[in-house]
MOPAC internal coordinates of N, CA, C and O (Angstrom, degrees):
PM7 1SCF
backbone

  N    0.0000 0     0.00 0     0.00 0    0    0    0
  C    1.4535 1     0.00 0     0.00 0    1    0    0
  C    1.5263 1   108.60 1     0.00 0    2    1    0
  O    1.2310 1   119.85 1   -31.88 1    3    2    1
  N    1.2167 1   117.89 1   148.12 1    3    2    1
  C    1.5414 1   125.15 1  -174.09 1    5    3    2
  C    1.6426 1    96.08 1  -128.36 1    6    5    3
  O    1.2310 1   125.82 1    -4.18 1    7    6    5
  N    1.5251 1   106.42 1   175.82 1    7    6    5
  C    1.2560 1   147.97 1   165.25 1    9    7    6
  C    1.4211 1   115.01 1  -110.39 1   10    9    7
  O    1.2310 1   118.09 1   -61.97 1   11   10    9
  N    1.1123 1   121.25 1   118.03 1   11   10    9
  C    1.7673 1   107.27 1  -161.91 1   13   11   10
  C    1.7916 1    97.13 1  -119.69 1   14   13   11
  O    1.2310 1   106.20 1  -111.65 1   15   14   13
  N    1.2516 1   143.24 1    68.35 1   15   14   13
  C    1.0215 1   145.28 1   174.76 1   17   15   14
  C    1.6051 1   110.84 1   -44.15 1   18   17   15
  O    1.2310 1   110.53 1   -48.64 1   19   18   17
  N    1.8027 1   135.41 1   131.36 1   19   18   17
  C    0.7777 1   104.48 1  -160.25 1   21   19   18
  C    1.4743 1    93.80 1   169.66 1   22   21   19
  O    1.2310 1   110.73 1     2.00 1   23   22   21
  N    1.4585 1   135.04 1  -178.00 1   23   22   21
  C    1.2854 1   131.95 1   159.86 1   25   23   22
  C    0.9225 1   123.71 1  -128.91 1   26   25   23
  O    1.2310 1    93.36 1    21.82 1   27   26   25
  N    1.6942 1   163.37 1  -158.18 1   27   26   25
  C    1.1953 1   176.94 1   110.96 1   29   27   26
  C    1.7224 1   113.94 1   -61.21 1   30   29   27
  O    1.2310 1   121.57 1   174.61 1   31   30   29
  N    1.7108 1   114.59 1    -5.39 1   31   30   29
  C    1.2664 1   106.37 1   173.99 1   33   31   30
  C    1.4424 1    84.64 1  -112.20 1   34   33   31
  O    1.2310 1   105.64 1   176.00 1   35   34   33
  N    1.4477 1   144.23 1    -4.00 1   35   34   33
  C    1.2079 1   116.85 1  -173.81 1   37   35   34
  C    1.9647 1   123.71 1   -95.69 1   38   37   35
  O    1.2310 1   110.41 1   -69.10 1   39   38   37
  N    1.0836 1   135.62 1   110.90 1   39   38   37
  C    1.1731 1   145.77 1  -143.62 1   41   39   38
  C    1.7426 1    92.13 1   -68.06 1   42   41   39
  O    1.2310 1   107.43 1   168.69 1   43   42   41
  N    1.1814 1   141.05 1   -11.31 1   43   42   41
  C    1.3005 1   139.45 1  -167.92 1   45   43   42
  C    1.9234 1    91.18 1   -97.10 1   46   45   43
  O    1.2310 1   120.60 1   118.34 1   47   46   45
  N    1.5533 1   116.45 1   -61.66 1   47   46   45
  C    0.5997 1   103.03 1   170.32 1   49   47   46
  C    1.7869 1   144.50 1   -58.60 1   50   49   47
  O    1.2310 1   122.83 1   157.83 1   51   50   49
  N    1.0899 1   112.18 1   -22.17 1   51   50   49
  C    1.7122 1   116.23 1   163.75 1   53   51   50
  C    1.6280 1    98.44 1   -76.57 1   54   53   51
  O    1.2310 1   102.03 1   143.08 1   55   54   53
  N    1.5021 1   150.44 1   -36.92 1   55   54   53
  C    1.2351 1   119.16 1   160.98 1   57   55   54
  C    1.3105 1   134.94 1   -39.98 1   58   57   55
  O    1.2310 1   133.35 1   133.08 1   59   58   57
  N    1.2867 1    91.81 1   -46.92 1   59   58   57
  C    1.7608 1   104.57 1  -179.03 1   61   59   58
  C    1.4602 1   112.33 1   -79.62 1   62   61   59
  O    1.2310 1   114.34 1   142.52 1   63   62   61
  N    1.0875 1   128.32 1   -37.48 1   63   62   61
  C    1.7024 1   121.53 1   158.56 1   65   63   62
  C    1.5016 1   119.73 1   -39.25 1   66   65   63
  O    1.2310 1   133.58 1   106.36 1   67   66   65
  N    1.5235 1    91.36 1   -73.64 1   67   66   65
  C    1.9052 1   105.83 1   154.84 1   69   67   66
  C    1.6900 1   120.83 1   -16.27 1   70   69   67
  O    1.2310 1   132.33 1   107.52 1   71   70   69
  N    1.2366 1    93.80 1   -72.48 1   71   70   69
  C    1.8894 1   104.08 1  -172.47 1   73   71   70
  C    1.1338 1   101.08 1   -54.20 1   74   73   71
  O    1.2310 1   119.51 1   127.65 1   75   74   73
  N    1.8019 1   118.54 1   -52.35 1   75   74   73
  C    1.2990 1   115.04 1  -173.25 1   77   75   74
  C    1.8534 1   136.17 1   -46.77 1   78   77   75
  O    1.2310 1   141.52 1   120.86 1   79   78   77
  N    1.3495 1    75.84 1   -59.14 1   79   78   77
  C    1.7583 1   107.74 1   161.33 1   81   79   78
  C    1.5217 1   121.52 1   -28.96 1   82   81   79
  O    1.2310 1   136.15 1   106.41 1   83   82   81
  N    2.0264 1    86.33 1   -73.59 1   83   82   81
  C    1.5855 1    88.03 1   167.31 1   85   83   82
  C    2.0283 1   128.71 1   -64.76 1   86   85   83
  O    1.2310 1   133.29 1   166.56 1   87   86   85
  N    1.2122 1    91.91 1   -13.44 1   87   86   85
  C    2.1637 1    88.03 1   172.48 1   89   87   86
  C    1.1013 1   110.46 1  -116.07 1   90   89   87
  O    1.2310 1   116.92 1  -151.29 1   91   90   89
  N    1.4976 1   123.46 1    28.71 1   91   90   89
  C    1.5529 1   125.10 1   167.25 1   93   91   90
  C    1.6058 1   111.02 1    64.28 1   94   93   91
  O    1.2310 1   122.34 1  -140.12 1   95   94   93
  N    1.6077 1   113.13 1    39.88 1   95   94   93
  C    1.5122 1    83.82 1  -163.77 1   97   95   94
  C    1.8335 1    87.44 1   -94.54 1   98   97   95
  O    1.2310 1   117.84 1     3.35 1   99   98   97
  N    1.1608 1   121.72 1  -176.65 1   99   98   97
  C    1.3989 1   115.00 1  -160.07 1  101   99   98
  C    1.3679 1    81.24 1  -132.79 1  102  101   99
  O    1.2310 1   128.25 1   -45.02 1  103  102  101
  N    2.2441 1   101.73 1   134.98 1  103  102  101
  C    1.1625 1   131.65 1  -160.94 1  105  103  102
  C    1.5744 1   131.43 1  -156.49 1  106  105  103
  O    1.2310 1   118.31 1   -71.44 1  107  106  105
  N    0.9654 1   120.82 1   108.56 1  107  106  105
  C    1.8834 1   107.22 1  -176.90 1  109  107  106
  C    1.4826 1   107.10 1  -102.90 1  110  109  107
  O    1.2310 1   128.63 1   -81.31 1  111  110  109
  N    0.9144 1   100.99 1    98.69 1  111  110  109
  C    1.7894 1   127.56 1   165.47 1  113  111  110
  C    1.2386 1   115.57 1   -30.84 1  114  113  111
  O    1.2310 1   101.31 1   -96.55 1  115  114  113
  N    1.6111 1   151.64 1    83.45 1  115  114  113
  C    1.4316 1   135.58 1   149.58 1  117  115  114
  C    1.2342 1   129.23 1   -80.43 1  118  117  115
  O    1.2310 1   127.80 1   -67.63 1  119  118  117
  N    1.6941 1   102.58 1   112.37 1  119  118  117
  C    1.4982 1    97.18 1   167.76 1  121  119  118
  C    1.0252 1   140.49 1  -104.73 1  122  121  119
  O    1.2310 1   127.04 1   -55.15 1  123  122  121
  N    1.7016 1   104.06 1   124.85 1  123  122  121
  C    1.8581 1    98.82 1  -151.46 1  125  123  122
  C    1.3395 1   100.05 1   -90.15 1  126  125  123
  O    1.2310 1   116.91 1  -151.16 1  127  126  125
  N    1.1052 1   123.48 1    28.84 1  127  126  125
  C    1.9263 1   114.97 1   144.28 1  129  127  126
  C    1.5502 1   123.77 1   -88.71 1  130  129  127
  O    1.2310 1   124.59 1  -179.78 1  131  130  129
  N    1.5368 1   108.80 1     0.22 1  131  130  129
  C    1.4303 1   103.55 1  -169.99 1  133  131  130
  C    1.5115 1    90.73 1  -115.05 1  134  133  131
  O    1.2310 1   112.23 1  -179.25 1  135  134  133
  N    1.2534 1   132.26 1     0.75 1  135  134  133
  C    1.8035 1   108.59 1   179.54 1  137  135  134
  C    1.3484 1    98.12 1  -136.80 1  138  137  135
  O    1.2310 1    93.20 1   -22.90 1  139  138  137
  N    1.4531 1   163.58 1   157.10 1  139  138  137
  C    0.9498 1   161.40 1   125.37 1  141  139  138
  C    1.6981 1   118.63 1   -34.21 1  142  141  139
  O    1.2310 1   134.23 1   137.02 1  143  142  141
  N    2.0473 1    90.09 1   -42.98 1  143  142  141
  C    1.8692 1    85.50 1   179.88 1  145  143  142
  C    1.6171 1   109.46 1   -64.98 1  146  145  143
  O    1.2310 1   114.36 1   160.24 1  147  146  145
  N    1.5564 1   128.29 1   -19.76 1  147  146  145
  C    1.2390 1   129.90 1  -173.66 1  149  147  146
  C    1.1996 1   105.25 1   -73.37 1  150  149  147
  O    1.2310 1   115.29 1   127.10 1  151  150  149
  N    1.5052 1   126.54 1   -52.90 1  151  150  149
  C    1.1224 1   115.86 1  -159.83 1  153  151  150
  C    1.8052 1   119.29 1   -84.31 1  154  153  151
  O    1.2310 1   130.69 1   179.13 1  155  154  153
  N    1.7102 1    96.99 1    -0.87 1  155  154  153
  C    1.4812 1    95.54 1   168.55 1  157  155  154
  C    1.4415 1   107.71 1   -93.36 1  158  157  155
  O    1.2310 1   113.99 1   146.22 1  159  158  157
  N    1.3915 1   128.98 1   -33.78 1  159  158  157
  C    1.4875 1   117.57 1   159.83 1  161  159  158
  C    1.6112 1   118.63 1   -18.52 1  162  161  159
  O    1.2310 1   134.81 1   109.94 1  163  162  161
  N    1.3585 1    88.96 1   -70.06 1  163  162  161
  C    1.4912 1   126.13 1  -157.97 1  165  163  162
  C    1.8356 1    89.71 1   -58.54 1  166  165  163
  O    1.2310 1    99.28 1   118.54 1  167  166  165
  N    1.4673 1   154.93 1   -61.46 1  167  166  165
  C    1.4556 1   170.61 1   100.96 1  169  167  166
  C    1.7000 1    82.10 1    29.66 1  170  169  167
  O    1.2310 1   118.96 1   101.96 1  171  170  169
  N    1.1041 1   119.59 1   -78.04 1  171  170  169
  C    1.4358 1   126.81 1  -160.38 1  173  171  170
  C    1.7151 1   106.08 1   -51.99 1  174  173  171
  O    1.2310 1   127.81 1   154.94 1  175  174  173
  N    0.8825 1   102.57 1   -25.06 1  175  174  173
  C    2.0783 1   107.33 1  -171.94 1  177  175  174
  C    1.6575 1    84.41 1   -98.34 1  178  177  175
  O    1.2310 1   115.49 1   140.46 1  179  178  177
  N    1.4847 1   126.16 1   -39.54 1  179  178  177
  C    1.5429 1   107.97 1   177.37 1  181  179  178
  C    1.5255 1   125.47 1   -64.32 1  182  181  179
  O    1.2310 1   134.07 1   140.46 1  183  182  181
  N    1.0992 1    90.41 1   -39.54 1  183  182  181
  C    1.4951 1    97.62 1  -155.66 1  185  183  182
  C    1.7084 1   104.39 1   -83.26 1  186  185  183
  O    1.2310 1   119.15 1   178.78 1  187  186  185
  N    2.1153 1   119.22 1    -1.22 1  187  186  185
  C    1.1225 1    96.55 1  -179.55 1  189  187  186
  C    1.7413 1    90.13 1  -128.95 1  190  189  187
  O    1.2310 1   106.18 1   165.85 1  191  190  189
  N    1.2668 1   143.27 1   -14.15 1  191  190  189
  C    1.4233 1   158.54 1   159.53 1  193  191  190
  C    1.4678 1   110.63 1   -37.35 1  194  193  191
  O    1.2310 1   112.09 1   -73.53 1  195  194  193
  N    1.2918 1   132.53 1   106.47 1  195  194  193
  C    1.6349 1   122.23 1   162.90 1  197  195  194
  C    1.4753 1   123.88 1   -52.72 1  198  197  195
  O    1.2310 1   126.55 1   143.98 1  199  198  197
  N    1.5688 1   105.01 1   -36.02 1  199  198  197
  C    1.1132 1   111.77 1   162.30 1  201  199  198
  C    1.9824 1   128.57 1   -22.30 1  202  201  199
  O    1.2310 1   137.19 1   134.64 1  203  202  201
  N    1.2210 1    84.31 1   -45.36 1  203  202  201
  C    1.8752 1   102.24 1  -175.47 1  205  203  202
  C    1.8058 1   100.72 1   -93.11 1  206  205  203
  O    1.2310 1   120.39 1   179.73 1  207  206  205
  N    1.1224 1   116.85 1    -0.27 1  207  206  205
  C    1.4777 1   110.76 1   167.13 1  209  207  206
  C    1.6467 1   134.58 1   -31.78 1  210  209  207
  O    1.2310 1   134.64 1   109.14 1  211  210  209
  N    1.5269 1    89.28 1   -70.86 1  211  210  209
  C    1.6898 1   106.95 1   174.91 1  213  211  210
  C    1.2897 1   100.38 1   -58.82 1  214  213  211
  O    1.2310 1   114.38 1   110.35 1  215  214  213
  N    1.2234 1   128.25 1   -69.65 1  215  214  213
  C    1.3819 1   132.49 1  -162.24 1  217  215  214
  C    1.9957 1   101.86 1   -45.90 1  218  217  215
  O    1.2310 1   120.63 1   149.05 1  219  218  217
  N    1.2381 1   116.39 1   -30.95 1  219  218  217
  C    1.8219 1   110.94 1  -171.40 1  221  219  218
  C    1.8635 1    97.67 1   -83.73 1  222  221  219
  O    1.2310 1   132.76 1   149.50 1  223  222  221
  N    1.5878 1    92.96 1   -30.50 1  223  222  221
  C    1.8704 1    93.18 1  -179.12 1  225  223  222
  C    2.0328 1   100.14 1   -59.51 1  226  225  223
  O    1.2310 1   125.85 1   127.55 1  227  226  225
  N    1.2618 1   106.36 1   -52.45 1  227  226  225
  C    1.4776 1    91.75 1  -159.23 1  229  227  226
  C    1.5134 1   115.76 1   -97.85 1  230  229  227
  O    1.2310 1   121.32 1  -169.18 1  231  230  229
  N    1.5336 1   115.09 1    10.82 1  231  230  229
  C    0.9906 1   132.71 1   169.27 1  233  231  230
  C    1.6661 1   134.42 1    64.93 1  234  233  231
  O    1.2310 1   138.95 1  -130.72 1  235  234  233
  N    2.1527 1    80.86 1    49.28 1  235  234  233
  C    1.4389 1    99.20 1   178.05 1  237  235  234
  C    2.3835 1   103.42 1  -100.29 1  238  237  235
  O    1.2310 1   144.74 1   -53.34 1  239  238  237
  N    0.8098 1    69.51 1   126.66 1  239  238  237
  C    2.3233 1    74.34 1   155.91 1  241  239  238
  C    1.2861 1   116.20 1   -18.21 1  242  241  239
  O    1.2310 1   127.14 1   119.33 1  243  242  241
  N    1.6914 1   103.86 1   -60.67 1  243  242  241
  C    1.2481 1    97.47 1  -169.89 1  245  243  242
  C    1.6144 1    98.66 1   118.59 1  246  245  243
  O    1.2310 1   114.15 1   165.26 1  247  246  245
  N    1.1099 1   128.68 1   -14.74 1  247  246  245
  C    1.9149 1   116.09 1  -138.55 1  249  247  246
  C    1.9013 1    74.52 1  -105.74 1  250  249  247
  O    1.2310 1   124.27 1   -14.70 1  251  250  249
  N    1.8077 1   109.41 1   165.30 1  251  250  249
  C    1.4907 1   108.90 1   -11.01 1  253  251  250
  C    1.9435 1    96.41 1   -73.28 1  254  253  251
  O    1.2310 1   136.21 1     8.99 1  255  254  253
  N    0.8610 1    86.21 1  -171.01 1  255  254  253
  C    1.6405 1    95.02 1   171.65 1  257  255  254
  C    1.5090 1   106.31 1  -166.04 1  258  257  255
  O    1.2310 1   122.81 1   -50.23 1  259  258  257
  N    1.7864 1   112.22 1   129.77 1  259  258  257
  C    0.9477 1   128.28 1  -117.68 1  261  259  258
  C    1.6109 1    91.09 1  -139.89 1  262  261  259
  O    1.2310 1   124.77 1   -55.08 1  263  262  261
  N    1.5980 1   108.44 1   124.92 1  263  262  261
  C    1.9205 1    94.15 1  -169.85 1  265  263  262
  C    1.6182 1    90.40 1  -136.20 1  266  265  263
  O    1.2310 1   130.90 1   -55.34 1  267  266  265
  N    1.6601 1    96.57 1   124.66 1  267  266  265
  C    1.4705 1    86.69 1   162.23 1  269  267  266
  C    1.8845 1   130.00 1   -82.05 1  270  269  267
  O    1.2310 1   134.52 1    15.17 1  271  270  269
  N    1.2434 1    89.52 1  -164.83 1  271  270  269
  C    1.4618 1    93.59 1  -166.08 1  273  271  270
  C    1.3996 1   105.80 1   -69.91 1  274  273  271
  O    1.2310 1   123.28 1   158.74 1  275  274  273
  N    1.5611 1   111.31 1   -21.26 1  275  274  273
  C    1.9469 1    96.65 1   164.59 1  277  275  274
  C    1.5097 1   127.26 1  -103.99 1  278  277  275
  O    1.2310 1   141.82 1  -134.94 1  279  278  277
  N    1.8898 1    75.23 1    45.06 1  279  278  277
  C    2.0121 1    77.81 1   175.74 1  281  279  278
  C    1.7484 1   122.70 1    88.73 1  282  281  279
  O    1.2310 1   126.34 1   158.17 1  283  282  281
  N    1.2950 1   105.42 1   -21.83 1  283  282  281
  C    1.4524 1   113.13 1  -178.68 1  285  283  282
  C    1.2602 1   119.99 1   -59.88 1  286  285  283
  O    1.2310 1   119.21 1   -43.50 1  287  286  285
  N    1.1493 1   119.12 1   136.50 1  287  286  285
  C    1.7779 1   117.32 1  -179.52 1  289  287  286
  C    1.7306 1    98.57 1   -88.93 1  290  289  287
  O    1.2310 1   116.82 1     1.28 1  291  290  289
  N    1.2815 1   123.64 1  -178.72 1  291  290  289
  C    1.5419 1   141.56 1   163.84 1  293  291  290
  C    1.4893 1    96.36 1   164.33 1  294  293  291
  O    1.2310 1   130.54 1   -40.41 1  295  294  293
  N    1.6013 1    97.28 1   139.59 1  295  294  293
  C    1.6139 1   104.63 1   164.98 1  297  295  294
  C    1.5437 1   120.25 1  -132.37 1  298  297  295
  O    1.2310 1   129.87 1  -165.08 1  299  298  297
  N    1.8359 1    98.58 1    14.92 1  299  298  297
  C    1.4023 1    85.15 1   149.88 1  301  299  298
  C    1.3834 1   134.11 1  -106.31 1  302  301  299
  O    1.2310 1   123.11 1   -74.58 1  303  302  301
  N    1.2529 1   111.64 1   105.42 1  303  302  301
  C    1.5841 1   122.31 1  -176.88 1  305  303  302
  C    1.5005 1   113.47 1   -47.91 1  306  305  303
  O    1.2310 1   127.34 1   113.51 1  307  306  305
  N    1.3205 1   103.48 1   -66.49 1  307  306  305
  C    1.1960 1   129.65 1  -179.48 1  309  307  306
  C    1.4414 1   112.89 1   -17.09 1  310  309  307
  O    1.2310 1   121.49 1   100.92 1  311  310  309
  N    1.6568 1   114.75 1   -79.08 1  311  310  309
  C    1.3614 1   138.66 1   156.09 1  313  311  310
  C    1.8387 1   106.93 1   -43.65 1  314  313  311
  O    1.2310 1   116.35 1   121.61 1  315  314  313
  N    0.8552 1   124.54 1   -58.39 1  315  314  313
  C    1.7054 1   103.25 1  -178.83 1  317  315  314
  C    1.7508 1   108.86 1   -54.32 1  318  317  315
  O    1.2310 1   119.08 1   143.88 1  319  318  317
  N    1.0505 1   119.37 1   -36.12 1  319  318  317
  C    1.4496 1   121.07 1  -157.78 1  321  319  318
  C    1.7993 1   102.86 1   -77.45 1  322  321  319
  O    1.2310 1   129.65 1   129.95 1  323  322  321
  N    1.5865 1    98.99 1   -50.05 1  323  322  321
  C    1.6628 1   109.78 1   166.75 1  325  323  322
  C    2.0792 1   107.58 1   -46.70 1  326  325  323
  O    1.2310 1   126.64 1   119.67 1  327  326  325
  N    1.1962 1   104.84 1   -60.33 1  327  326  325
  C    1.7123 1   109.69 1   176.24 1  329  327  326
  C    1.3339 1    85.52 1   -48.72 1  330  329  327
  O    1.2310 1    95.28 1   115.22 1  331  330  329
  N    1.2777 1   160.85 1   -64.78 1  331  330  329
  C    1.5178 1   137.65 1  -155.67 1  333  331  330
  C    0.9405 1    97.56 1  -102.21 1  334  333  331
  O    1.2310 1   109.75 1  -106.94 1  335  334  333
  N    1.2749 1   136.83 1    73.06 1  335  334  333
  C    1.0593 1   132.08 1   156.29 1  337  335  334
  C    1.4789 1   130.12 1    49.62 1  338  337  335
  O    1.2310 1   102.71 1  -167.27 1  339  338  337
  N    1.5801 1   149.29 1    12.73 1  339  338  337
  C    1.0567 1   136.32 1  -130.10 1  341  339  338
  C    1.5087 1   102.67 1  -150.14 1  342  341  339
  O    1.2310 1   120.63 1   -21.62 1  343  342  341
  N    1.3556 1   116.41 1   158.38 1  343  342  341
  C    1.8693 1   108.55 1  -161.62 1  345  343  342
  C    1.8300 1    87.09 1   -83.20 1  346  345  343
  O    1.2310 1   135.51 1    -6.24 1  347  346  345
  N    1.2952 1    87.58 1   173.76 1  347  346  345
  C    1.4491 1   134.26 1   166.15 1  349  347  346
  C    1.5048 1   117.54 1   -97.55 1  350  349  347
  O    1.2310 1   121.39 1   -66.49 1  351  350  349
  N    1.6302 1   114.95 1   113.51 1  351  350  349
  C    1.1734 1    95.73 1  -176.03 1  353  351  350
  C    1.6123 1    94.99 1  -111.68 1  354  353  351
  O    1.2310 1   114.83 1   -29.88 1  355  354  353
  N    1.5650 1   127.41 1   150.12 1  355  354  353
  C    1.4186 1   135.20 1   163.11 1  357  355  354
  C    1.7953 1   102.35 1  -136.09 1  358  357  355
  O    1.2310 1   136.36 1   -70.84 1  359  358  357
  N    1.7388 1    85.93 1   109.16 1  359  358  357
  C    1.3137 1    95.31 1  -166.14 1  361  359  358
  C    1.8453 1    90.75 1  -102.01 1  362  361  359
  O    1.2310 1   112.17 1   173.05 1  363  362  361
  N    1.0736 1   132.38 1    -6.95 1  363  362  361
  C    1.6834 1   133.22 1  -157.12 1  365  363  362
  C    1.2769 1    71.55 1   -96.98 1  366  365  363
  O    1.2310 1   128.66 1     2.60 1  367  366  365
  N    1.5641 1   100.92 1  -177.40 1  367  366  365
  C    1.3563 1   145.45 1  -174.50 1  369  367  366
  C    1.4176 1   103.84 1   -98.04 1  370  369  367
  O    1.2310 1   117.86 1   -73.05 1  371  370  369
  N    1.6851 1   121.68 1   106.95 1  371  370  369
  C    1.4825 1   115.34 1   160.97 1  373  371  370
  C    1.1936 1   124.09 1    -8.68 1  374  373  371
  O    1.2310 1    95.08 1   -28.70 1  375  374  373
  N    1.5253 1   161.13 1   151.30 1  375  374  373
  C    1.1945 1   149.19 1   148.83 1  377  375  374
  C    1.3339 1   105.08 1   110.11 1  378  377  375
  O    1.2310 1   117.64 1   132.71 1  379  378  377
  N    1.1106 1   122.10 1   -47.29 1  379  378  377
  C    1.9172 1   125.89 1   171.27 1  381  379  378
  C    1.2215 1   100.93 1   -30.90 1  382  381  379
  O    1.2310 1   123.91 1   -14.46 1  383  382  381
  N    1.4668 1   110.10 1   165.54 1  383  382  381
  C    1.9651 1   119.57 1   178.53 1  385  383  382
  C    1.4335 1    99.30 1   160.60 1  386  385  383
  O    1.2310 1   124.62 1   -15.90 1  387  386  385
  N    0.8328 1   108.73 1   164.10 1  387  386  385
  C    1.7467 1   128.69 1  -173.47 1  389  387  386
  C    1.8869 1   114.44 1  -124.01 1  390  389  387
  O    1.2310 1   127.41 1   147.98 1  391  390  389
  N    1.9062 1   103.34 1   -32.02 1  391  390  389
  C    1.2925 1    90.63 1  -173.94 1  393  391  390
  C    1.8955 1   117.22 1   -76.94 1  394  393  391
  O    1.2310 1   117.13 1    -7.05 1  395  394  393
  N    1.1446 1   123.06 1   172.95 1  395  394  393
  C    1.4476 1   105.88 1  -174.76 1  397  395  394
  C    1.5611 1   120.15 1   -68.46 1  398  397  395
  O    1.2310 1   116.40 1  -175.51 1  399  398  397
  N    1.3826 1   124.44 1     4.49 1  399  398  397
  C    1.3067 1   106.87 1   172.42 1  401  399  398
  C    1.7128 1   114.89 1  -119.33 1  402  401  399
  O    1.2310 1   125.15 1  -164.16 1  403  402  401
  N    1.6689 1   107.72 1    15.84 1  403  402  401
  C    1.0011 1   128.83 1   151.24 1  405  403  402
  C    1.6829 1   101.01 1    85.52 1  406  405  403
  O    1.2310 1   120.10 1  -132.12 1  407  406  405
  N    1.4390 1   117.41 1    47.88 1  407  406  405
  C    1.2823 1   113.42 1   166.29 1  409  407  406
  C    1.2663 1   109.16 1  -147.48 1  410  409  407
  O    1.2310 1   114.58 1  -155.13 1  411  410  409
  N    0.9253 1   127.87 1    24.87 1  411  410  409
  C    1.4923 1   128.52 1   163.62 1  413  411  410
  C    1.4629 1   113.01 1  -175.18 1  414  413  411
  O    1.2310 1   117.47 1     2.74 1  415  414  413
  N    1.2332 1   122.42 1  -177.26 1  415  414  413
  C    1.3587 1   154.07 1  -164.84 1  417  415  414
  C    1.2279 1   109.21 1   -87.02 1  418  417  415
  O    1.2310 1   120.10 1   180.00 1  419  418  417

C-alpha cells in the first residue's frame, strides 16, 4: 500500500493513478491542492528528503511522490511498476507538465 502525494491537475500524476488503477496496485491518493494540512505534509517530506533534490535543482514539484508504508519516499513510478511487471499508462497529451519549464512534474 502507498501514499500517493500528488494532484488531479498534474498530468504525471493521473498517469500514475491510471497505471495504478488499471494493475490493482493498492493506493490512497493525497491531493495537496485540496487541504493545506496535505500540502504542508507533503513540503515537509520535500523540503527535508534528498530524494526531492534534483527535482528543486531543475525546477520540477516533485509530484507524484510516492511513500511506502515504511516511510520511504520514491518518485519514480514508472520504474517501480515496470520492476513488477505492470504497464504504463499515459493517458494526457505528450507535452503536458506542471514544472516551470514544462517537462515534468
Amino acid at each position: 500500500m502507498f501514499t500517493i502525494y500528488g494532484s488531479v491537475m498534474c498530468p504525471d500524476c493521473r498517469d500514475c493513478k491510471a497505471s495504478f488503477d488499471l494493475s490493482g496496485v493498492p493506493y490512497t491518493f493525497v491531493d495537496i491542492n485540496l487541504r493545506l494540512h496535505d500540502l504542508a505534509d507533503f513540503l515537509a517530506l520535500r523540503d527535508r528528503l534528498p530524494v526531492f533534490d534534483h527535482c528543486k535543482e531543475i525546477g520540477d514539484i516533485g509530484l507524484p511522490a510516492l511513500v511506502r508504508e515504511d516511510g520511504s519516499v520514491f518518485l519514480d513510478w514508472e520504474g517501480y511498476l515496470r520492476e513488477q511487471g505492470l504497464p504504463v499508462v499515459h493517458a494526457d497529451e505528450p507535452g503536458q507538465a506542471c514544472s516551470l519549464d514544462r517537462r515534468g512534474c
